[in-house]
C-alpha positions as CSV (number, residue, x, y, z in Angstrom):
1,X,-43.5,-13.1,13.7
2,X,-47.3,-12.2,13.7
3,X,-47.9,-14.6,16.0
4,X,-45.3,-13.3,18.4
5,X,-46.5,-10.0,18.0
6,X,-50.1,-10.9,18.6
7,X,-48.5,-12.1,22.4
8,X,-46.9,-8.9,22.6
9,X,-50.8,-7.0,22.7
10,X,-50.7,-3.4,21.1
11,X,-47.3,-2.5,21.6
12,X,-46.2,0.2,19.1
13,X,-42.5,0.4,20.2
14,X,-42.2,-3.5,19.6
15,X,-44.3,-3.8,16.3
16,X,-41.7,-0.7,15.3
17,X,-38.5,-3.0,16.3
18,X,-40.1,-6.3,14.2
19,X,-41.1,-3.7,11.8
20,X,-37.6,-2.6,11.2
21,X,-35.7,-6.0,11.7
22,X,-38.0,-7.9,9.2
23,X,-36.6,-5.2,6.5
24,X,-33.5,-5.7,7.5
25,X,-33.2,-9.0,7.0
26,X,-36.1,-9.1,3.8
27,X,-33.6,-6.5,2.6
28,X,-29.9,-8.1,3.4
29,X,-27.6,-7.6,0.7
30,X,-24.2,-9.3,0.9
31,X,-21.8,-7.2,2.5
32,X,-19.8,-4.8,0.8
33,X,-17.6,-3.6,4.0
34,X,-16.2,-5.1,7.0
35,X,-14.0,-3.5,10.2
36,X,-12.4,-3.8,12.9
37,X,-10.3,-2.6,15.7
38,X,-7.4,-3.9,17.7
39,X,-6.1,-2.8,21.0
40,X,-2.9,-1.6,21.3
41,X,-0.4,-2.7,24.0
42,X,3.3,-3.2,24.9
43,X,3.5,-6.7,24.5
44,X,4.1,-8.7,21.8
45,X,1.9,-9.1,18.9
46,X,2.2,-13.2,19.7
47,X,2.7,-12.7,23.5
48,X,-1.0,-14.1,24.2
49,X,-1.2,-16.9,21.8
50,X,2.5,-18.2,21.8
51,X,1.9,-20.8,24.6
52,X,-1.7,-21.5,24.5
53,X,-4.1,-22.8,20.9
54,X,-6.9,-21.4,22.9
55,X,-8.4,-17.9,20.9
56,X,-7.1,-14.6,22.0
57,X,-7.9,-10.8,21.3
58,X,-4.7,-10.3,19.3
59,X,-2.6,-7.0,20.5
60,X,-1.1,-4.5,18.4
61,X,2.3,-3.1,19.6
62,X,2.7,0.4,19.4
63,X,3.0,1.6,15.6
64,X,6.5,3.0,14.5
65,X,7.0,5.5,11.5
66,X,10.2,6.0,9.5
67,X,9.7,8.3,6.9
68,X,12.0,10.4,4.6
69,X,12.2,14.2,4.8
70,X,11.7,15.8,1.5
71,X,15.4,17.0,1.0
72,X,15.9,13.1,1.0
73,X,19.1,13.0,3.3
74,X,17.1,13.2,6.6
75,X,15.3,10.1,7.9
76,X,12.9,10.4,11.3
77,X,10.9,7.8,13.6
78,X,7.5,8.3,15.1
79,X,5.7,5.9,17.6
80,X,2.2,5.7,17.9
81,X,0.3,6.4,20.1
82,X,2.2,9.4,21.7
83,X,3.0,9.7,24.9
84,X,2.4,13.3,25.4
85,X,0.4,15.9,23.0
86,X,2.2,18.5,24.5
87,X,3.2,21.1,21.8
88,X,6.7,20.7,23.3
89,X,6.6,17.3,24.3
90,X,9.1,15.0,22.1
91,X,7.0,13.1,21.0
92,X,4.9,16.0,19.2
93,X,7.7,17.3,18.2
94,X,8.0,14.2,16.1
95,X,5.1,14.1,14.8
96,X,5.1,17.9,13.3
97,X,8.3,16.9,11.3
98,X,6.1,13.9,9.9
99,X,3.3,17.0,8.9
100,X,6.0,18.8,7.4
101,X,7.3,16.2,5.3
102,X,4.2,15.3,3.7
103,X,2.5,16.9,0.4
104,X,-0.8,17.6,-0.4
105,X,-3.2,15.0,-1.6
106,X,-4.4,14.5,-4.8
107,X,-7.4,12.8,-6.5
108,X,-8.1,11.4,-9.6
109,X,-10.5,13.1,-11.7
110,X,-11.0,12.7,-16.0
111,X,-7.4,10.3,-15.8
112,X,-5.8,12.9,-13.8
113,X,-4.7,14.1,-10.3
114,X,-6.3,17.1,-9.7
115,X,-5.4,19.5,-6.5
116,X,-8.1,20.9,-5.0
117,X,-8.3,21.4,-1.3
118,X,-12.7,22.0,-1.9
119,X,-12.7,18.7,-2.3
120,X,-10.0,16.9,-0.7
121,X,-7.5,18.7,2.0
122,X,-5.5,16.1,3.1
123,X,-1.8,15.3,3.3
124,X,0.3,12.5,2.5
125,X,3.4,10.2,2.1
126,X,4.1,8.0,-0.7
127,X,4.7,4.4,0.0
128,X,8.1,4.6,-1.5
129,X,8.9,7.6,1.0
130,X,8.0,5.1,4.7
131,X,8.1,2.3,6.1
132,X,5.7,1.3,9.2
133,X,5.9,-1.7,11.5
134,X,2.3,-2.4,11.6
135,X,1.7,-5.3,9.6
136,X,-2.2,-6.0,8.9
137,X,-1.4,-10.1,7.8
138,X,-0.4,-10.6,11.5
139,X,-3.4,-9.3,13.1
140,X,-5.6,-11.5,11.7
141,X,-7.2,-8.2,9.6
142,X,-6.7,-9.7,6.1
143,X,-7.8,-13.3,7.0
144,X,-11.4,-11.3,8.0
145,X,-11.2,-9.6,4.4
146,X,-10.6,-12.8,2.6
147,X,-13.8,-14.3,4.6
148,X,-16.2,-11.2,4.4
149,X,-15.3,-9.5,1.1
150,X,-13.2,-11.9,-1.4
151,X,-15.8,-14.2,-2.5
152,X,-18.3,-12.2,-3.5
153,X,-15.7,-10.1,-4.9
154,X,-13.8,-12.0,-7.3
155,X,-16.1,-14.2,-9.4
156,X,-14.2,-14.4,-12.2
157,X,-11.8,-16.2,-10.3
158,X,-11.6,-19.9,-8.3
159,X,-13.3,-18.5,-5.4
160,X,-11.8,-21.6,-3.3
161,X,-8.1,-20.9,-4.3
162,X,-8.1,-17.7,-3.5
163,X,-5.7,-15.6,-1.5
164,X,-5.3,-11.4,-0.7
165,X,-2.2,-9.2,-1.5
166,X,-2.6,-5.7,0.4
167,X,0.0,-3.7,-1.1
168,X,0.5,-0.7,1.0
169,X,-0.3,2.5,-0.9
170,X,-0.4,5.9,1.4
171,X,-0.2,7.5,4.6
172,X,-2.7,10.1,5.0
173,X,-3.1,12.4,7.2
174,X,-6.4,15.1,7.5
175,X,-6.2,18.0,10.1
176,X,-8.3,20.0,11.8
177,X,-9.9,22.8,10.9
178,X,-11.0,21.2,7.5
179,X,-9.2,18.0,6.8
180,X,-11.6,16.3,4.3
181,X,-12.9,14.2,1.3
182,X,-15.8,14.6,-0.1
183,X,-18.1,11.6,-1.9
184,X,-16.3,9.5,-4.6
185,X,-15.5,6.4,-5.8
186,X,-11.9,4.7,-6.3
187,X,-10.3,4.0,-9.8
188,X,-9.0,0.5,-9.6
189,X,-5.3,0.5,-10.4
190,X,-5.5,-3.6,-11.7
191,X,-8.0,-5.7,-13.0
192,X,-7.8,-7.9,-9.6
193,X,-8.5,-5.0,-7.0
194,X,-11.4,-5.7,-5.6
195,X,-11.2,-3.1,-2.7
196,X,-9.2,-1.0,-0.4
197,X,-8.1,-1.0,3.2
198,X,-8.3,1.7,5.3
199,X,-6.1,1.8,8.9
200,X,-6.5,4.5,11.1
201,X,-3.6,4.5,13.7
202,X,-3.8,5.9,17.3
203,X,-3.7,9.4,17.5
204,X,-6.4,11.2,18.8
205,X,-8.8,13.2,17.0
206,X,-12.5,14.5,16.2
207,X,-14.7,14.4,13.3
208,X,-13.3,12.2,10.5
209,X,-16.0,10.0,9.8
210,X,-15.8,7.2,7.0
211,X,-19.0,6.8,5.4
212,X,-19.5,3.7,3.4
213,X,-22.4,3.9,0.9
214,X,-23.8,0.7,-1.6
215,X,-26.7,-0.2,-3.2
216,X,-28.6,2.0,-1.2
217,X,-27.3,1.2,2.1
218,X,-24.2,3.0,4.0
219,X,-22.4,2.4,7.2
220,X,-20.6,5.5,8.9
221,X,-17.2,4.4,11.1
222,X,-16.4,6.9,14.0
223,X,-12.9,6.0,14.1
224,X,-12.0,9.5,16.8
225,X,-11.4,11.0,20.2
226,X,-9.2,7.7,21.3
227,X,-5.2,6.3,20.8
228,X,-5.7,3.0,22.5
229,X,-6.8,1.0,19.6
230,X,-6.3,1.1,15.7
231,X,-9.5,1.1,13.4
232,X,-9.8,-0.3,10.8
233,X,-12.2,-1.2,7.5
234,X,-12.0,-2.1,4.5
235,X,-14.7,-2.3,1.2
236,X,-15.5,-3.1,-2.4
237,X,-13.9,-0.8,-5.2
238,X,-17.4,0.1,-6.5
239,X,-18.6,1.7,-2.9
240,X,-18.9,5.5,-2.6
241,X,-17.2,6.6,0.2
242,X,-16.4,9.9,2.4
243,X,-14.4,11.7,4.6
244,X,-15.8,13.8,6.9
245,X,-14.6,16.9,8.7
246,X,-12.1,17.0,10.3
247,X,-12.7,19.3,13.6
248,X,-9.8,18.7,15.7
249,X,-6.6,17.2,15.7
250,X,-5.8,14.9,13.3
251,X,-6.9,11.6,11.5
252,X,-3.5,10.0,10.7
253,X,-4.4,6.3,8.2
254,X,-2.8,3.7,6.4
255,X,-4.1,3.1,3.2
256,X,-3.6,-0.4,1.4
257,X,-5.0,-1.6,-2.3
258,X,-6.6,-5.0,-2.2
259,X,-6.0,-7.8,-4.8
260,X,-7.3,-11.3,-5.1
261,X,-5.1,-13.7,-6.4
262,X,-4.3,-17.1,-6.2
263,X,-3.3,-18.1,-2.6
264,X,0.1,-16.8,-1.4
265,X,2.8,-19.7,0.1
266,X,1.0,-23.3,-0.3
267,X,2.5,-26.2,-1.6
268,X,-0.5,-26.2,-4.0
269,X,0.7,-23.4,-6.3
270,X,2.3,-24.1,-9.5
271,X,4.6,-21.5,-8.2
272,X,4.8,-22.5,-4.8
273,X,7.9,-21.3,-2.7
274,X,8.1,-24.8,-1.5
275,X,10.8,-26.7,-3.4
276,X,9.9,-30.4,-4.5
277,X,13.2,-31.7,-4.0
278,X,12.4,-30.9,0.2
279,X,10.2,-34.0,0.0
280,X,12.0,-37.4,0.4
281,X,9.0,-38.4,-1.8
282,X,10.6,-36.2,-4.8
283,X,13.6,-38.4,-5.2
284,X,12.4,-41.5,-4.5
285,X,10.0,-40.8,-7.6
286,X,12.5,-38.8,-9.6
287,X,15.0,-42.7,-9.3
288,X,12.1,-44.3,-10.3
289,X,11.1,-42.8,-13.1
290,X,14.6,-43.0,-14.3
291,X,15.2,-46.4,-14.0
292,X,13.8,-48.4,-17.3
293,X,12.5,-51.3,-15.5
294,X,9.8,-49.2,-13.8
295,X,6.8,-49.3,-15.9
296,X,8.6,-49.4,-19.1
297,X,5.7,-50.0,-21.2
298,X,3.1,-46.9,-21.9
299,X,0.0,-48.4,-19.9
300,X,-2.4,-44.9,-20.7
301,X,-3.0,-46.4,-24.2
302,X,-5.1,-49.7,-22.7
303,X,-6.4,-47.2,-20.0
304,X,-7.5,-44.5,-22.2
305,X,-9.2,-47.3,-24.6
306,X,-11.5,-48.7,-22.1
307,X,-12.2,-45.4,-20.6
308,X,-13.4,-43.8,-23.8
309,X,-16.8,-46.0,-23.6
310,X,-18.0,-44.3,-20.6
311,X,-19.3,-41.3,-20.5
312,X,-16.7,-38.3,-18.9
313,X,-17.9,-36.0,-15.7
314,X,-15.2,-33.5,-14.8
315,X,-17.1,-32.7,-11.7
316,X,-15.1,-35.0,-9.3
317,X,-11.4,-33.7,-10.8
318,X,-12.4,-29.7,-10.7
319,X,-13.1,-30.6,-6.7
320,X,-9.7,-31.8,-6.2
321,X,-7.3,-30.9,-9.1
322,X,-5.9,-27.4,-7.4
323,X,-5.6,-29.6,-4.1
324,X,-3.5,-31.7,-6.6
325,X,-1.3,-29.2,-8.6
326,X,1.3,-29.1,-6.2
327,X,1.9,-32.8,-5.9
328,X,1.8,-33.8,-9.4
329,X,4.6,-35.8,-11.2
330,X,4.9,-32.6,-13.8
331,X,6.3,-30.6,-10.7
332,X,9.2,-32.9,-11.2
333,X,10.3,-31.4,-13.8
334,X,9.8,-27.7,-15.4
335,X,6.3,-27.6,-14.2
336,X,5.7,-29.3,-17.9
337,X,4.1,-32.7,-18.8
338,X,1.2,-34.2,-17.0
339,X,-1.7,-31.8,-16.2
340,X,-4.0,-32.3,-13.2
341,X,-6.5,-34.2,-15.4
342,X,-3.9,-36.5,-16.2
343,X,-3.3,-37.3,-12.3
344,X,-7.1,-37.3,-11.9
345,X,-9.1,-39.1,-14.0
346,X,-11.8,-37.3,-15.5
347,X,-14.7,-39.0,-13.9
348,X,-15.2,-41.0,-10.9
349,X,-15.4,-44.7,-12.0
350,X,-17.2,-47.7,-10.8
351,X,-15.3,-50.7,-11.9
352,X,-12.6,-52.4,-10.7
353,X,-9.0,-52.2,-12.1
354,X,-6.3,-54.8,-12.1
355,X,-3.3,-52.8,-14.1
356,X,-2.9,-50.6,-10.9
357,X,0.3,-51.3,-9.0
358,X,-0.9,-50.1,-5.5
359,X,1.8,-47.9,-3.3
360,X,0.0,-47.5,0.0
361,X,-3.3,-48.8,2.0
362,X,-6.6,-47.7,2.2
363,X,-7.1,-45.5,5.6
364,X,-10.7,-44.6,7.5
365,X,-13.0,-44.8,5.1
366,X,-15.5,-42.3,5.0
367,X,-19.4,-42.5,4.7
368,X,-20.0,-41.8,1.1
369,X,-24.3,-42.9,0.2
370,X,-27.2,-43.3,2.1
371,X,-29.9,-44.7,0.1
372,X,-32.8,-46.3,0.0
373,X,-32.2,-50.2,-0.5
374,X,-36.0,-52.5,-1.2
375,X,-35.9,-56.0,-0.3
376,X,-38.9,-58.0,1.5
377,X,-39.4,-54.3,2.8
378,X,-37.2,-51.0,2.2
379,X,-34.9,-49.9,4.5
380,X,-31.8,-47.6,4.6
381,X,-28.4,-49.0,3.6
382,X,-24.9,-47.0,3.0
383,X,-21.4,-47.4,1.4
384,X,-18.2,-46.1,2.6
385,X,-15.6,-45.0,0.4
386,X,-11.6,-44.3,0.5
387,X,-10.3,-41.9,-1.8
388,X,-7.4,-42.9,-3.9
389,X,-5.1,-40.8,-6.1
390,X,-4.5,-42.5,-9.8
391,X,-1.7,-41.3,-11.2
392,X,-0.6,-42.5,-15.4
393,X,3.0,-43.5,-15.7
394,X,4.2,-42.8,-19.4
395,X,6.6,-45.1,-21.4
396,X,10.1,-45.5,-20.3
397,X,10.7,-44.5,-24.2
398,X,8.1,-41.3,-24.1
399,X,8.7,-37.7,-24.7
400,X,7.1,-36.9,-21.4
401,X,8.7,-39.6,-19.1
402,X,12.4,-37.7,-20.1
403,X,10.6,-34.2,-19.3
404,X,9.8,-35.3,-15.9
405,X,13.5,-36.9,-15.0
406,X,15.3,-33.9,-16.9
C-alpha cells in the first residue's frame, strides 16, 4: 500500500480512501448481520429457473395476508403490494381492517411485557392469528443465513451438520406519525436461537430505519419509500438494534426466530423422513442378516484383537461418521445397535486385511499424498487412494444381530 500510495504523489483524497479501507479491513470482524431484497413480480416464484440450471434473480410473487379479526368469526385477505393507496381504493380498504385487527406491541423488560408506546409504538398480529404466503426457504433467504450467520453462531454445535428452523413469530406493523422502537436487545426464547429475521413486505413508507449495532460497529437498512421489492435482514441475538421513526405511512414486517439445529430432511439424520425400507438395499440386507449362514460366526472378536495393538485416531471417523448415520445397519432396526464407530473404524489403517468379504469395486481413485521420495536423488512421488466403508457383522447367535432383523 505505501508503495502505491507513493505513485499516487500527495493526494490527500486517496491517502484518506487507503486510510479508511486499511481499517476496515485491519478491523474486520465476522459478520454479525446479513440482508437482502427480492423483487417482486407476477410470475412464479420457480418461473425463471424451472427450465434452465443456469442462476437466476429469484422473484417473489405478490405477498397475501389472511388474518383473523379479533371477534374471531371474521377472516380477511390482503395482497401486497397494493394496487392503489387511495383511502377509498379496495385495496386500502383492506388493509385498514388488517390495522384494526391488530394490538399494540409489547416488549419484554425485567421477565415481563411491558406497554409503553415511549418506547415502542408499534402494532401487531400473533402468529397464531395469520397466515402469509411468503415463504423465506424458497427464496433462497435462509440458505444466505445458514452461510453468513450459522457458523459463527452455533459453536457448541457440529458446525458442518447444521441446518436453520425460522419459526415465524409476528407481523408488525409501525405507523406514521411515531411508529417506533427504541435501542434494545432480544431475549432468546431457546437455547438454540441464535438470531432473528426481519422481512419487511412492500408497502410503501418513510423513516423506519433498522439499525444494526455490534462490537462497536452498526449497519443502518433503509428499507422505505418503495413496494416493488421485499427487504430483508437478519442478525445475531446479542446485536442491539433499533427502529427508527416512522414519518409516513407505514412499515408493515415479518418477523421470524432463528434456530440452529441439525439439518432438516437428509437421509443422514437419525431421524430422517426418509424411510429405510425405500432402498432396495434395506431388504436385501435385512434377508441377509436373517439368514444364519451369512456370517454366522462373530468375526469383531479377531478384529478387535489385532486392532487393540495399534494406536486409535478418531480423526478420520469424526470426518465421515454423520455422513454415515443414515446408512448404518442400526437404522435397520429401532435406530439401536451399531453406532457410527462401529461402521467406521476408529482409525485409518495401513495393513492389509484378508477376513473382508468385499461387496463392490474400487471406483476413481483419488490423489491422496505427495511426498518427497530419496533415491539416487529425491524427487516427488504420490499415492492414490479409494475410500472403502467397513462395516462389522455380529454373530448369527448375538443380541445385536436379532436387534437389527427385529
Amino acid at each position: 500500500m505505501s508503495d502505491a500510495s507513493s505513485d499516487q504523489g500527495e493526494n490527500p483524497v486517496h491517502d484518506s480512501h487507503v486510510q479508511q479501507l486499511s481499517m476496515a479491513v485491519n478491523g474486520f470482524k465476522a459478520a454479525f448481520c446479513c440482508a437482502g431484497r427480492v423483487p417482486v413480480a407476477q410470475e412464479s416464484v420457480f418461473e425463471k429457473i424451472k427450465d434452465d440450471v443456469k442462476d437466476h434473480q429469484l422473484t417473489s410473487p405478490p405477498i397475501v395476508l389472511r388474518w383473523d379479526h379479533q371477534d374471531g368469526k371474521t377472516i380477511s385477505k390482503l395482497t401486497l403490494p397494493l394496487k392503489s393507496y387511495e383511502s377509498d381504493a379496495e385495496d386500502q380498504v383492506a388493509f385498514n381492517r388488517l390495522l384494526d385487527s391488530c394490538t399494540p406491541a409489547s416488549f419484554g423488560k425485567d421477565g415481563k411485557d411491558v406497554l409503553d408506546e415511549l418506547y415502542r409504538k408499534a402494532a401487531k398480529l400473533d402468529s397464531d392469528r395469520f397466515l402469509t404466503s411468503f415463504n423465506p426457504y424458497e427464496l433462497g433467504i435462509i440458505g444466505a443465513v445458514v452461510q453468513t450467520l450459522l457458523p459463527a453462531g452455533a459453536e457448541h454445535l457440529n458446525e458442518h451438520d447444521l441446518g436453520v428452523v425460522a419459526e415465524l413469530y409476528k407481523l408488525n406493523i409501525y405507523s406514521a406519525p411515531s411508529g417506533k422502537f427504541k435501542p434494545h436487545v432480544d431475549t432468546p426464547r431457546g437455547v438454540t436461537q441464535f438470531g432473528s429475521l426481519v422481512v419487511c413486505l412492500p408497502y410503501r413508507h418513510q423513516g423506519g430505519e433498522l439499525r444494526v449495532a455490534h462490537g462497536g460497529q452498526e449497519t443502518i437498512f433503509s428499507w422505505g419509500d418503495q413496494d416493488t421489492q421485499i427487504e430483508w435482514a437478519a442478525f445475531y441475538s446479542d446485536c442491539e438494534h433499533e427502529v427508527k421513526e416512522v414519518t409516513a405511512g407505514h412499515r408493515v414486517t415479518l418477523t421470524y426466530n432463528l434456530y440452529a439445529r441439525c439439518q432438516l430432511g437428509g437421509i443422514f439424520r437419525s431421524l430422517s423422513p426418509v424411510t429405510m425400507d425405500s432402498f432396495f438395499l434395506y431388504h436385501r440386507v435385512k434377508e441377509a442378516l436373517a439368514s444364519p449362514d451369512f456370517f454366522p460366526e462373530d468375526l469383531r472378536d479377531s478384529y478387535d484383537d489385532e486392532n487393540d495393538k495399534l494406536e486409535d485416531d478418531h480423526r478420520g471417523s469424526e470426518l465421515v461418521s454423520n455422513g454415515l448415520k443414515g446408512i448404518q445397519l442400526s437404522n435397520l432396526g429401532e435406530q439401536e445397535g451399531l453406532k457410527a464407530i462401529d461402521v467406521v473404524p476408529s482409525a485409518w489403517r495401513g495393513k492389509w486385511r484378508k477376513d473382508i468379504e468385499w461387496f463392490g469395486y474400487p471406483g476413481n481413485r483419488e490423489l491422496a499424498v505427495v511426498h518427497l521420495a530419496y533415491g539416487n536423488q529425491a524427487s516427488l512421488d504420490w499415492h492414490y487412494s479409494t475410500a472403502a466403508i467397513l462395516v462389522k457383522i455380529p454373530g448369527e447367535d448375538t443380541e445385536e444381530r436379532r436387534k437389527l432383523i427385529s
